[in-house]
OpenMM code with the backbone's topology and positions (N, CA, C; nanometers):
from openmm import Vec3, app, unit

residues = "UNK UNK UNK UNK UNK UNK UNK UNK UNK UNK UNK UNK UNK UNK UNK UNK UNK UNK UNK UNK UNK UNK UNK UNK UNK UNK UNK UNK UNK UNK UNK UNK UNK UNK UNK UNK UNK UNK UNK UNK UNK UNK UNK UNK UNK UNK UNK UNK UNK UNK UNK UNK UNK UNK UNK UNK UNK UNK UNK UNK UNK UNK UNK UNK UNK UNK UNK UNK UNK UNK UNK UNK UNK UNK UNK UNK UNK UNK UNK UNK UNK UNK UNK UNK UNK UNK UNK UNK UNK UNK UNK UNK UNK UNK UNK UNK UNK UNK UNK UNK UNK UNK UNK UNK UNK UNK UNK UNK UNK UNK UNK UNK UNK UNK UNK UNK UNK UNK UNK UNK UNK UNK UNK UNK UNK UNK UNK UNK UNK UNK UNK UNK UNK UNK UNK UNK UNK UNK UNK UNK UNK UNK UNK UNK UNK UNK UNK UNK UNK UNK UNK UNK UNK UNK UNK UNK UNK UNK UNK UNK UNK UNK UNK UNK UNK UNK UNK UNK UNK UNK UNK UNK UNK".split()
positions = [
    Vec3(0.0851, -0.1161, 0.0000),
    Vec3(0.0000, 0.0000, 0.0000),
    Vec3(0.0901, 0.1229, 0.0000),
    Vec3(0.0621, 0.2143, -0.0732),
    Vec3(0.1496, 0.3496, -0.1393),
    Vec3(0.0866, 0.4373, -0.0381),
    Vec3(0.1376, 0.4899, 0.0837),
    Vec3(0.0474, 0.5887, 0.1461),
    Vec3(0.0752, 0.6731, 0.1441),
    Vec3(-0.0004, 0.8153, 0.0515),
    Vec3(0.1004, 0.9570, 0.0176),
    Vec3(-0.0467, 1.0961, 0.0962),
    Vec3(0.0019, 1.1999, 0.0730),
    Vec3(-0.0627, 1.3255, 0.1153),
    Vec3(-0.2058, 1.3018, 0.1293),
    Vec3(-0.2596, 1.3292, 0.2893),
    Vec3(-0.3906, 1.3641, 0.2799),
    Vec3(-0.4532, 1.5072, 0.3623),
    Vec3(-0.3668, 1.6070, 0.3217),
    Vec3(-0.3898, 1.7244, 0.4048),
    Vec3(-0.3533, 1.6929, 0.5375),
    Vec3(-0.3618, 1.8183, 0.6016),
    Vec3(-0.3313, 1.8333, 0.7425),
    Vec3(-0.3619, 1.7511, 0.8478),
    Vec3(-0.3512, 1.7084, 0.9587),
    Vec3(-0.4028, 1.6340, 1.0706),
    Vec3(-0.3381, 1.6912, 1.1411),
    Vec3(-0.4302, 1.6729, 1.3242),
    Vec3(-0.3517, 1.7250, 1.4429),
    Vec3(-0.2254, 1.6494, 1.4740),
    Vec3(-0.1730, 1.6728, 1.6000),
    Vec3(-0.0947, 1.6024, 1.6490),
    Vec3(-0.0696, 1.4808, 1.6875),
    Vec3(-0.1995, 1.4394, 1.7381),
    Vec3(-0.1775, 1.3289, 1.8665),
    Vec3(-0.3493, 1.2587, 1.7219),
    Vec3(-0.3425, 1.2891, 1.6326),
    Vec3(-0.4573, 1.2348, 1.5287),
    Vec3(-0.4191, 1.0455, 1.5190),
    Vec3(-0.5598, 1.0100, 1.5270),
    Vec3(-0.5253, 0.8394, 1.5815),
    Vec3(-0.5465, 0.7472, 1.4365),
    Vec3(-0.5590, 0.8177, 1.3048),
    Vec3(-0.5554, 0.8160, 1.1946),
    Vec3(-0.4049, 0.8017, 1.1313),
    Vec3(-0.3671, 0.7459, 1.0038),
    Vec3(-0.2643, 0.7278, 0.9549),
    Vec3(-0.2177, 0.8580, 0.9137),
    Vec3(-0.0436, 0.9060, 0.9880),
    Vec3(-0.0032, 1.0298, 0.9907),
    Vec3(0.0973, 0.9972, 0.9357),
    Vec3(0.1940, 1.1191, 0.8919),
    Vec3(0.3322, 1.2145, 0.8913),
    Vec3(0.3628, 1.2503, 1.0174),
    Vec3(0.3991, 1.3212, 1.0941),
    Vec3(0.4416, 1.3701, 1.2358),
    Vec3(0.4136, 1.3929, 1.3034),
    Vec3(0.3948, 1.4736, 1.3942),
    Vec3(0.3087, 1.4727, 1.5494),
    Vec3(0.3781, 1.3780, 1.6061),
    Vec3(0.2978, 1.3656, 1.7289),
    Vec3(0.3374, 1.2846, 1.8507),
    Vec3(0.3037, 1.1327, 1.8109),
    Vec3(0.4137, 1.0519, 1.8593),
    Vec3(0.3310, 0.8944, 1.8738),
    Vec3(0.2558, 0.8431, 1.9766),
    Vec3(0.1437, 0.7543, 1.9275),
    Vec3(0.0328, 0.7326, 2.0603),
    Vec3(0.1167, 0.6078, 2.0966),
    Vec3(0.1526, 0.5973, 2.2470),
    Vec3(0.2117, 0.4931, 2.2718),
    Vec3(0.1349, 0.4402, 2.3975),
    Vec3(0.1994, 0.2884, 2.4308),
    Vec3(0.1725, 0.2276, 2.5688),
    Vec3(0.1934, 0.3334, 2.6922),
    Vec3(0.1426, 0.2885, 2.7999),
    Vec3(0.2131, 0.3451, 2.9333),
    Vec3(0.3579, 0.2726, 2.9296),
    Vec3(0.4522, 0.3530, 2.9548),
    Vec3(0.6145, 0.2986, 2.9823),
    Vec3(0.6704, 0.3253, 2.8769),
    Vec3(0.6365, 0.3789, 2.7357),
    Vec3(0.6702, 0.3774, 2.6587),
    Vec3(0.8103, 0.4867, 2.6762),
    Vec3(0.9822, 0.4304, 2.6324),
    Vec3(1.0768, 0.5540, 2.6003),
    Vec3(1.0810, 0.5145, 2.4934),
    Vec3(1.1551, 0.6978, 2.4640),
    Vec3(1.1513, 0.7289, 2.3416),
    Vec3(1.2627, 0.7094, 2.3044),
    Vec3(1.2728, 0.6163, 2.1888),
    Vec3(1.3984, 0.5505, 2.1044),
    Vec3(1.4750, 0.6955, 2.1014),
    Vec3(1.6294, 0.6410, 2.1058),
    Vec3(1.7489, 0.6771, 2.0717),
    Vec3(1.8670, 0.6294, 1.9319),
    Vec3(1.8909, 0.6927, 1.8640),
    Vec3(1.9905, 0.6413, 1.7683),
    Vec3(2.1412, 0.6101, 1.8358),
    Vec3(2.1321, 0.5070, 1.7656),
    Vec3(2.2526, 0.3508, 1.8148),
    Vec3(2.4024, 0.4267, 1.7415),
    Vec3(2.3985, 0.5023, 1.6800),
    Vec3(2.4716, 0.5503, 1.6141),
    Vec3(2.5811, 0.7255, 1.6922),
    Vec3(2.4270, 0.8194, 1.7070),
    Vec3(2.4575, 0.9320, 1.7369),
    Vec3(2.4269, 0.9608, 1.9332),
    Vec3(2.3376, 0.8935, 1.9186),
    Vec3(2.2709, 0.8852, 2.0878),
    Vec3(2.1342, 0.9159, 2.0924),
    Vec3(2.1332, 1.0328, 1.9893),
    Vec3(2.0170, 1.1544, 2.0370),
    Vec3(1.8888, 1.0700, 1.9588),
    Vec3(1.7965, 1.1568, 1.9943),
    Vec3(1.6351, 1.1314, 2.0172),
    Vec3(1.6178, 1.1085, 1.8854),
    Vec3(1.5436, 0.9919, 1.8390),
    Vec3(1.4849, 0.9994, 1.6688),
    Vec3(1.3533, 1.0945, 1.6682),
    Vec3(1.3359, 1.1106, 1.5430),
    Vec3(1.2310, 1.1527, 1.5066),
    Vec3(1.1083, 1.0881, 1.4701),
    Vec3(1.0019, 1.1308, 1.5525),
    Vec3(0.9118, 1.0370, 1.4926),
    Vec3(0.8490, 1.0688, 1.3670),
    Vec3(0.8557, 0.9806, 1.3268),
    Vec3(0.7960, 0.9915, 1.1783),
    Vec3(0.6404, 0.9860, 1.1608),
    Vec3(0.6169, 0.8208, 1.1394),
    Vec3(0.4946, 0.8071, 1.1099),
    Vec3(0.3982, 0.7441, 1.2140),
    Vec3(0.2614, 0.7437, 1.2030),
    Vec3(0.1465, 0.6917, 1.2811),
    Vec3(0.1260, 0.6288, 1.1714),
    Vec3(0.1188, 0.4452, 1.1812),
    Vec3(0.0056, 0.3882, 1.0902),
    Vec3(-0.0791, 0.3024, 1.1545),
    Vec3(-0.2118, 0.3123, 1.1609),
    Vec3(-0.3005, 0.1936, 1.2627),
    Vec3(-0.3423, 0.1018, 1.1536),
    Vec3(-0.3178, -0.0113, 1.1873),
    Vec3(-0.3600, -0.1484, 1.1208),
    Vec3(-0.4182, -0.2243, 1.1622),
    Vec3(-0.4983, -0.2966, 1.1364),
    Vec3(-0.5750, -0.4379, 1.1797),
    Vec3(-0.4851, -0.5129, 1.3313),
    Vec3(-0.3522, -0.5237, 1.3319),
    Vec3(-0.2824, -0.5741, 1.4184),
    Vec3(-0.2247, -0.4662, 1.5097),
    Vec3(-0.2600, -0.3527, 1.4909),
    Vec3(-0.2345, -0.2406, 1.5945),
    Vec3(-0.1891, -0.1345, 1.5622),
    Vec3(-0.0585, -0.0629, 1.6325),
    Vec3(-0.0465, 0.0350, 1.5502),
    Vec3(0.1118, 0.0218, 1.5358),
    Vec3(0.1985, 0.0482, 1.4167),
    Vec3(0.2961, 0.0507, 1.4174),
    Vec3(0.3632, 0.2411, 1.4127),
    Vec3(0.4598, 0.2659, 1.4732),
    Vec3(0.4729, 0.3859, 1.5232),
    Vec3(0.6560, 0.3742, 1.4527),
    Vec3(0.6669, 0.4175, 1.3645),
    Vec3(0.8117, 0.4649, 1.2356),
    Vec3(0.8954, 0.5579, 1.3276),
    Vec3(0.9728, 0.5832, 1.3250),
    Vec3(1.1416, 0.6927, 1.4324),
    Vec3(1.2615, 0.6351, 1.2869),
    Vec3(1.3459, 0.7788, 1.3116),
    Vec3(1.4240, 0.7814, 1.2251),
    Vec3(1.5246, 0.8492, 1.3182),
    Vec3(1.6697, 0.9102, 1.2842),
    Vec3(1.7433, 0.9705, 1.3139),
    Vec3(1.7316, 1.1256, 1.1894),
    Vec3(1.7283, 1.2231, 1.2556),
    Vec3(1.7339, 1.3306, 1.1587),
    Vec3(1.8200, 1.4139, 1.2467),
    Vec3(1.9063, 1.3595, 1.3754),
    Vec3(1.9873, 1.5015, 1.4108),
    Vec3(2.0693, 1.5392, 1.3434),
    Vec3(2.1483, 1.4804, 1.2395),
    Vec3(2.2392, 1.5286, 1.1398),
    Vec3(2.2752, 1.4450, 1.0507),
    Vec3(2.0899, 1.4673, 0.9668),
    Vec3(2.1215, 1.3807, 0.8290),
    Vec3(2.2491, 1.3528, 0.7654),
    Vec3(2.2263, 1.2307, 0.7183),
    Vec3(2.3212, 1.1468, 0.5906),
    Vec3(2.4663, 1.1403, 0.7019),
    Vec3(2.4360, 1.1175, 0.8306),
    Vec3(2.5538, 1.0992, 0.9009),
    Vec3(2.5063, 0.9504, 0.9957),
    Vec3(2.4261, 0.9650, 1.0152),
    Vec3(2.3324, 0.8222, 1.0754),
    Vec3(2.2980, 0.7372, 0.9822),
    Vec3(2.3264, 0.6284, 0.9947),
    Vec3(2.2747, 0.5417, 0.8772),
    Vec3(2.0697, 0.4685, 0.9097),
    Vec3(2.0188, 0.5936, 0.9016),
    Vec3(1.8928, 0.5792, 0.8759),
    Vec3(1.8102, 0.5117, 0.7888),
    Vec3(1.8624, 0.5229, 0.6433),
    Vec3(1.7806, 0.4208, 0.5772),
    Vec3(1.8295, 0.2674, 0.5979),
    Vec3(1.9073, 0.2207, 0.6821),
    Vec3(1.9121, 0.1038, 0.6735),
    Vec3(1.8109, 0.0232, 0.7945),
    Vec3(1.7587, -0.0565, 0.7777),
    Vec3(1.6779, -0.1501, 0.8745),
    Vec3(1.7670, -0.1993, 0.9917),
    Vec3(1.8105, -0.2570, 1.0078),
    Vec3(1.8777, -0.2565, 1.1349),
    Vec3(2.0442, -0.2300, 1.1544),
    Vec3(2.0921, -0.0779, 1.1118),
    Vec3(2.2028, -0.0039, 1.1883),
    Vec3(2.1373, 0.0608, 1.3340),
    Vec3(2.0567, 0.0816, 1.3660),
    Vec3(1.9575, 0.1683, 1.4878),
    Vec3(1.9737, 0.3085, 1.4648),
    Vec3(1.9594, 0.3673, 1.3735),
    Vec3(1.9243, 0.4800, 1.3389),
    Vec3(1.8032, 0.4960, 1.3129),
    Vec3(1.6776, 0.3749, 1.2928),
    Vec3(1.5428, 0.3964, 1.2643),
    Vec3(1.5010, 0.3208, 1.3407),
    Vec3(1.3868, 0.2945, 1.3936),
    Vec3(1.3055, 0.2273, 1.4692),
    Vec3(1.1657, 0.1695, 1.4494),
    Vec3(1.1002, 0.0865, 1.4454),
    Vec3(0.9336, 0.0562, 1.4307),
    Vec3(0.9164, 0.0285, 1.5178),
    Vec3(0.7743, 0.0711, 1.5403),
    Vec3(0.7126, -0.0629, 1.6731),
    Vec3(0.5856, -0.0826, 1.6732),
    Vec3(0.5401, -0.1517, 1.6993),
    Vec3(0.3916, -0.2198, 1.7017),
    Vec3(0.3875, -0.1834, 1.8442),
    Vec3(0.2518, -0.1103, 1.8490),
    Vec3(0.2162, -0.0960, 1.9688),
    Vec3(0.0548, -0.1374, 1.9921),
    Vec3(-0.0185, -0.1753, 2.0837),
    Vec3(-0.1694, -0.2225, 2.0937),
    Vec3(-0.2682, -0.1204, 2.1740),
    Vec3(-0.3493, -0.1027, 2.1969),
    Vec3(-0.4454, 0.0029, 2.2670),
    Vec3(-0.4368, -0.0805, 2.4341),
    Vec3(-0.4471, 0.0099, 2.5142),
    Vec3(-0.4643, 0.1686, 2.4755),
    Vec3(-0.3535, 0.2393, 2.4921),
    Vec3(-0.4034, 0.3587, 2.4047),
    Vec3(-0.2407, 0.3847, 2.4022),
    Vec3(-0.3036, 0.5675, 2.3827),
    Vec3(-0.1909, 0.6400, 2.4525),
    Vec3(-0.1796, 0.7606, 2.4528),
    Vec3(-0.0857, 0.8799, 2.4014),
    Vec3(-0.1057, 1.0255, 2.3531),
    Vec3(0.0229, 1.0774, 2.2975),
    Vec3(0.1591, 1.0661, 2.4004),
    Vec3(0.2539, 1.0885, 2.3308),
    Vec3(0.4085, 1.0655, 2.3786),
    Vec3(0.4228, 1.2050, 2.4020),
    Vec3(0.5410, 1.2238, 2.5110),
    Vec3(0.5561, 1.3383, 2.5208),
    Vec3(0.7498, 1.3575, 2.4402),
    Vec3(0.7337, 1.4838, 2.3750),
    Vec3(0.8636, 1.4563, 2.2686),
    Vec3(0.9906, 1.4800, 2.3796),
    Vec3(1.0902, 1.4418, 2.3648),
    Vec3(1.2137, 1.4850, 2.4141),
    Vec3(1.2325, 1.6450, 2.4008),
    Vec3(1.3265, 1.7198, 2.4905),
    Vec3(1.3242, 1.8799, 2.4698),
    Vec3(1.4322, 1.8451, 2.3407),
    Vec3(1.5450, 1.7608, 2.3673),
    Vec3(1.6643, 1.8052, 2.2281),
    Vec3(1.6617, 1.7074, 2.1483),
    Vec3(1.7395, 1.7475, 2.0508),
    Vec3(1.7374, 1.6288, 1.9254),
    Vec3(1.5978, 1.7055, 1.7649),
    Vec3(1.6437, 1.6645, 1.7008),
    Vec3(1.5398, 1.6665, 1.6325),
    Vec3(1.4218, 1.5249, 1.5811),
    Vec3(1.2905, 1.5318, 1.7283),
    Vec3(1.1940, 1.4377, 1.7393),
    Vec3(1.0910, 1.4640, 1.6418),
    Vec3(1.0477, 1.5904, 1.6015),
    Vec3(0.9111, 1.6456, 1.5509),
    Vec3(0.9071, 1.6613, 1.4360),
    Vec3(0.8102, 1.6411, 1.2745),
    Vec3(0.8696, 1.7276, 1.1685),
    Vec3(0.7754, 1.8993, 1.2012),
    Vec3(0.8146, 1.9278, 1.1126),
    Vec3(0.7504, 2.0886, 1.1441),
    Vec3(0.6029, 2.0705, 1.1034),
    Vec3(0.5361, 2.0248, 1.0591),
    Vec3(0.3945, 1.9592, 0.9999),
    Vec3(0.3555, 1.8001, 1.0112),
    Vec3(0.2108, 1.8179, 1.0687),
    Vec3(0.1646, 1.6425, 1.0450),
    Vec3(0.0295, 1.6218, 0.9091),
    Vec3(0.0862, 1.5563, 0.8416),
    Vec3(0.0207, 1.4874, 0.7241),
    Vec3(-0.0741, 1.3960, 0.7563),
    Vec3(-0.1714, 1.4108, 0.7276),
    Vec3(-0.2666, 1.2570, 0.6786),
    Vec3(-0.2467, 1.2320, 0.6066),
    Vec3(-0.1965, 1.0395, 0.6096),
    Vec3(-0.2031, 0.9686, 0.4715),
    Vec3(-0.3660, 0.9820, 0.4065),
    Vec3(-0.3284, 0.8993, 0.2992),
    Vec3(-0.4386, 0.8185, 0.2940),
    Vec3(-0.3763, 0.7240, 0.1332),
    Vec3(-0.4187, 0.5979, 0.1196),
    Vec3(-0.3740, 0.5079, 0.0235),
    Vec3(-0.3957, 0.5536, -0.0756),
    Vec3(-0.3109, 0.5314, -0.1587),
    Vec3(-0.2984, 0.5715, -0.3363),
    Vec3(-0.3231, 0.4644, -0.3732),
    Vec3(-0.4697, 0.4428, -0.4403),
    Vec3(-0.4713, 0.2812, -0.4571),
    Vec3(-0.4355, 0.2500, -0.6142),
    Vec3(-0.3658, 0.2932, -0.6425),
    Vec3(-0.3231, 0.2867, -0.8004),
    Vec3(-0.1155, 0.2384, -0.7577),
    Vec3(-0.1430, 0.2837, -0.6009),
    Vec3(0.0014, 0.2683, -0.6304),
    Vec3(0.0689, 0.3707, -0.6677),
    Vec3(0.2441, 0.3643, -0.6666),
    Vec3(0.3161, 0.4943, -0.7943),
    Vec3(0.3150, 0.4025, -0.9212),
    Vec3(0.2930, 0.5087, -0.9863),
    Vec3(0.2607, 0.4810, -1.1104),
    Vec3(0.4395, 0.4806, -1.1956),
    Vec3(0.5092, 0.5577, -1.1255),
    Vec3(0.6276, 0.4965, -1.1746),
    Vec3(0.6835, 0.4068, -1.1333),
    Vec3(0.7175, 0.3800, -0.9583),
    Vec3(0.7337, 0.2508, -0.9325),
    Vec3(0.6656, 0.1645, -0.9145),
    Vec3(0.5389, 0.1614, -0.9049),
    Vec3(0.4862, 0.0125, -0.8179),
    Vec3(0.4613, 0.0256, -0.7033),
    Vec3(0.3540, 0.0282, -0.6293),
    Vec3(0.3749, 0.0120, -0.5069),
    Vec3(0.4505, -0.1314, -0.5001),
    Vec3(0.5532, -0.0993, -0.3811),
    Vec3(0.6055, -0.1952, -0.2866),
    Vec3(0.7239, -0.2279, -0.3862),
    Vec3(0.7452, -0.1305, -0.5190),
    Vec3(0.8490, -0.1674, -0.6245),
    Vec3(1.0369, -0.1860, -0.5204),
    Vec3(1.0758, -0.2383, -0.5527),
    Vec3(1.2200, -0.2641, -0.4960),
    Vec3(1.2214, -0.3384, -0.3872),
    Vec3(1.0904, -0.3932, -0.3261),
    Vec3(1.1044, -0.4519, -0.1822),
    Vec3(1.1210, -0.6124, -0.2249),
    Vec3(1.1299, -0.6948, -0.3161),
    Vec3(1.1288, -0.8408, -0.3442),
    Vec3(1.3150, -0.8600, -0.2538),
    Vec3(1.3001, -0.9662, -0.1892),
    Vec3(1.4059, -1.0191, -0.0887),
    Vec3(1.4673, -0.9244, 0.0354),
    Vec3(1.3883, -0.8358, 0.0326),
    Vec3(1.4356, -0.7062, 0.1888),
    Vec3(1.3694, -0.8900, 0.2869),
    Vec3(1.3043, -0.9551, 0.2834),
    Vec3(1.2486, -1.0241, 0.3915),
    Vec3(1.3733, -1.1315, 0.4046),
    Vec3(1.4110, -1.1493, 0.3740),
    Vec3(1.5123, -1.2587, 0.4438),
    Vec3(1.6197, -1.1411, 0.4908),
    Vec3(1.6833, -1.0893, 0.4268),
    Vec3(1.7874, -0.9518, 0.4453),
    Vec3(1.7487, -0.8913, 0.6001),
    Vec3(1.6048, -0.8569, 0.6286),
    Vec3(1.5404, -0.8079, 0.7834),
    Vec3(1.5998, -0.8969, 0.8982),
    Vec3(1.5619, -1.0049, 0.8637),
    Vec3(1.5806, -1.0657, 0.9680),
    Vec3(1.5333, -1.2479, 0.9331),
    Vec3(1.6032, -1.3299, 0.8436),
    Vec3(1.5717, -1.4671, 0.8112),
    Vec3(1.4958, -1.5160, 0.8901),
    Vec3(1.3800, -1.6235, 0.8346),
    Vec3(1.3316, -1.6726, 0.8809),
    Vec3(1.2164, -1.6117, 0.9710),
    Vec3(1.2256, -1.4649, 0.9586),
    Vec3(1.1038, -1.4272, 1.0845),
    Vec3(0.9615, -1.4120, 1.0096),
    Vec3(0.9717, -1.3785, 0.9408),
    Vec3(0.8070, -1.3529, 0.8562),
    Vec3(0.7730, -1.2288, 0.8365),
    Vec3(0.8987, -1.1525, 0.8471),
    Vec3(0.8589, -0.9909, 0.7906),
    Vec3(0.7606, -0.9636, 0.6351),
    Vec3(0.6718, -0.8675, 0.6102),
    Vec3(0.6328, -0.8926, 0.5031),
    Vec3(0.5941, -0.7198, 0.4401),
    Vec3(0.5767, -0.7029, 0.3499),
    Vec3(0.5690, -0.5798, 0.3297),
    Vec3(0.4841, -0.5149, 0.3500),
    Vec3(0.4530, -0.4182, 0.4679),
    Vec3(0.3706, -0.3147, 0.4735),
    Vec3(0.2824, -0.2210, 0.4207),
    Vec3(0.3617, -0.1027, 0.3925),
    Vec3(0.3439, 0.0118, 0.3742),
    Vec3(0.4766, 0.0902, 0.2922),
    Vec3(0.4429, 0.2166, 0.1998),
    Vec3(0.5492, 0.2367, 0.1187),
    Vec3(0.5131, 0.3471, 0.1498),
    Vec3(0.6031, 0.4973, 0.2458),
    Vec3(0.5897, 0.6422, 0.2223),
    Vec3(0.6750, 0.6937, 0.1360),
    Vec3(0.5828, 0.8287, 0.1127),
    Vec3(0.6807, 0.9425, 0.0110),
    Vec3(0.7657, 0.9724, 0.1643),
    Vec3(0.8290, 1.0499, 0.1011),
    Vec3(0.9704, 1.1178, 0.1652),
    Vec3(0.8279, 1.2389, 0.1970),
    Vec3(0.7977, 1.3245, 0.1613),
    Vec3(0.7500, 1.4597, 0.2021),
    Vec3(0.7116, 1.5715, 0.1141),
    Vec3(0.6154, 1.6478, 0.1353),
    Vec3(0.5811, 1.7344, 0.0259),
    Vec3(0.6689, 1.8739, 0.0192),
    Vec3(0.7321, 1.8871, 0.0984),
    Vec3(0.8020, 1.9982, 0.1463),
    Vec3(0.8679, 2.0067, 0.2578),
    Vec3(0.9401, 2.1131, 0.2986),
    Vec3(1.0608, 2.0958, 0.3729),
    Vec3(0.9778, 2.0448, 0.5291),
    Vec3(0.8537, 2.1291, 0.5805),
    Vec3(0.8042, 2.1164, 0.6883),
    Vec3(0.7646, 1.9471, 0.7122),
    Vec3(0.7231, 1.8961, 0.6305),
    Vec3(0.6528, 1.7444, 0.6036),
    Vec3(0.7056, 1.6440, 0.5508),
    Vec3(0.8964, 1.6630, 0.5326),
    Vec3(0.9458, 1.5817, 0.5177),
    Vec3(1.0824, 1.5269, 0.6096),
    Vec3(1.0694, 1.3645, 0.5981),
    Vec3(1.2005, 1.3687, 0.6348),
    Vec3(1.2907, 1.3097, 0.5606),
    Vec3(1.3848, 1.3290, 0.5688),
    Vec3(1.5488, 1.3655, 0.4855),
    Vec3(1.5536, 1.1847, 0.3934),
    Vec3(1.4921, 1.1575, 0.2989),
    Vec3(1.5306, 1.0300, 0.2438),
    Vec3(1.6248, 1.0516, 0.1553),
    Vec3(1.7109, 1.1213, 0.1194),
    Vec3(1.8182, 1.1666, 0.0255),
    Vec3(1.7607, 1.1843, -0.0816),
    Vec3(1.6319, 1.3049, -0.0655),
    Vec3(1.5975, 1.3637, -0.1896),
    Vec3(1.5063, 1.2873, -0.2835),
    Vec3(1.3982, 1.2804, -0.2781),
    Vec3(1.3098, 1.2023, -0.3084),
    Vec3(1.2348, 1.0254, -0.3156),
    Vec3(1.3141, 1.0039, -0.2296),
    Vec3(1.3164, 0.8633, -0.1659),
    Vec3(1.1861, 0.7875, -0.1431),
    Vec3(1.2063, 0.6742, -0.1121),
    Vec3(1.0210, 0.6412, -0.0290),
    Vec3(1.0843, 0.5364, 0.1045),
    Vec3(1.0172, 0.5618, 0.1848),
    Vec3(0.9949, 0.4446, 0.2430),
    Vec3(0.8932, 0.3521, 0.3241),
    Vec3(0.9938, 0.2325, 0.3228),
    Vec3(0.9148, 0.0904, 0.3132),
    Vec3(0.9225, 0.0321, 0.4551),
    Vec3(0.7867, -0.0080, 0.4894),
    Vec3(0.7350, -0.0836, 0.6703),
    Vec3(0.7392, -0.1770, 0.6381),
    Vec3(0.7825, -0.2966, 0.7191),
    Vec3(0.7386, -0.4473, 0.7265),
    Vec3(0.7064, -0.4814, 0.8813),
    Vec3(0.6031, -0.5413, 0.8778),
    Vec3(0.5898, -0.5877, 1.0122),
    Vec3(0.5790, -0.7926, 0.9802),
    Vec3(0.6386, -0.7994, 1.0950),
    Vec3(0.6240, -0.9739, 1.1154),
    Vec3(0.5144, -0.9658, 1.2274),
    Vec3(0.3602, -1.0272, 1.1473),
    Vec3(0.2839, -1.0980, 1.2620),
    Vec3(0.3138, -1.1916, 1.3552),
    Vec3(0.3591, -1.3224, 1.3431),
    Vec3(0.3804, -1.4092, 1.4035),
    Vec3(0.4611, -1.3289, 1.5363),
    Vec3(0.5555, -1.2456, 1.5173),
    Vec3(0.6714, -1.1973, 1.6946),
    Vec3(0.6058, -1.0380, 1.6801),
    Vec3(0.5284, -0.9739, 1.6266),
    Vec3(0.5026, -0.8750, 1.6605),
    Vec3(0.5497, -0.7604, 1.6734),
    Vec3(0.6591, -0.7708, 1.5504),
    Vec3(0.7631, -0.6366, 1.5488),
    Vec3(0.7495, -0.6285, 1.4002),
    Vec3(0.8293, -0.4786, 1.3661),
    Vec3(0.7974, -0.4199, 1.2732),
    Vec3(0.9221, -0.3519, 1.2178),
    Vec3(0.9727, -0.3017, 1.0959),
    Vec3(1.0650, -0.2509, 1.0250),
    Vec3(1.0917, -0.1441, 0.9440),
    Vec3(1.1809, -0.0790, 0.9212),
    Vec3(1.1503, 0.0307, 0.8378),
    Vec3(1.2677, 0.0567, 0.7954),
    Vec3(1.3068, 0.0807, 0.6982),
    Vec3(1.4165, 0.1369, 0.5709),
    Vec3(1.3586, 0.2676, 0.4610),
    Vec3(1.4759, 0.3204, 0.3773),
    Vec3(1.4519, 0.3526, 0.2965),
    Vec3(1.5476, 0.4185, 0.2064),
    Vec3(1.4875, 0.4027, 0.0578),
    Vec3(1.5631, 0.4484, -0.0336),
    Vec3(1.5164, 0.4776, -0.1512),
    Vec3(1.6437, 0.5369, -0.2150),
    Vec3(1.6046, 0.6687, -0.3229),
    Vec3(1.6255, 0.5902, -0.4414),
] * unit.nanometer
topology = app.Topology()
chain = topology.addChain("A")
for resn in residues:
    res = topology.addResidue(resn, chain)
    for name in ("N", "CA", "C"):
        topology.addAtom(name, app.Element.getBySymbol(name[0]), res)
């Protein structure tokens, strides 16, 4: 599923987003990059049939974190279940984008790539044997406020594994 621009949404909106706050568990901390230290950014809100998976990236000093890769820890997923409430952001780091987006599905897909185009064998590469499967495919951003840094027109790609209940995220240009 290609999920691109659906106008504005609030913050803490329990609908499929761009930025704002993530609705999380009680206990929930807020991921750190494995790389730099500091606070990721949260990216996306997507609620699914199996809950909600909640996207973090590193944006304190793009193209220095290895963010688009799935597991360097510069990005983060997580499946989280109800009930669940907004997060409160870290004061430093860059956590927030400057705007939150509503998706909503492009059901045609991109018409230049494909939805889900380039993702055939990311599932053994994630993590063998677990049952990762392909998600969700974002644009990078419509503009500077609503995007984050995929090296310039990028997309990226969610996988969640039902069976253990975790989730993935990469991306590339």
């Amino acid at each position: 599923m290609l999920l691109v621009h659906g106008g504005k949404a609030e913050a803490d909106d329990p609908g499929p987003r761009t930025g704002g706050v993530p609705l999380v568990p009680d206990g929930f901390v807020w991921p750190k990059c494995r790389e730099c230290g500091g606070p990721m950014l949260s990216f996306a809100h997507l609620p699914l049939e199996t809950g909600v998976i909640a996207v973090f990236l590193c944006q304190n000093d793009p193209g220095m974190c290895d963010d688009w890769d799935a597991t360097a820890g510069a990005n983060r997923a997580f499946v989280f279940r109800s009930p669940l409430s907004a997060a409160t952001a870290p004061a430093g780091g860059e956590t927030l984008l400057g705007a939150v987006t509503a998706l909503r599905p492009h059901p045609a897909g991109n018409p230049e790539r494909g939805a889900g185009a380039g993702t055939a064998g990311w599932r053994t590469r994630l993590a063998p044997g677990r049952g990762e499967t392909f998600t969700a495919e974002l644009e990078e951003g419509a503009d500077f406020e609503t995007s984050a840094n995929f090296g310039g027109g990028g997309l990226g790609y969610v996988f969640q594994c039902r069976p253990c209940g975790e989730a993935a995220f990469l991306w590339q240009r």
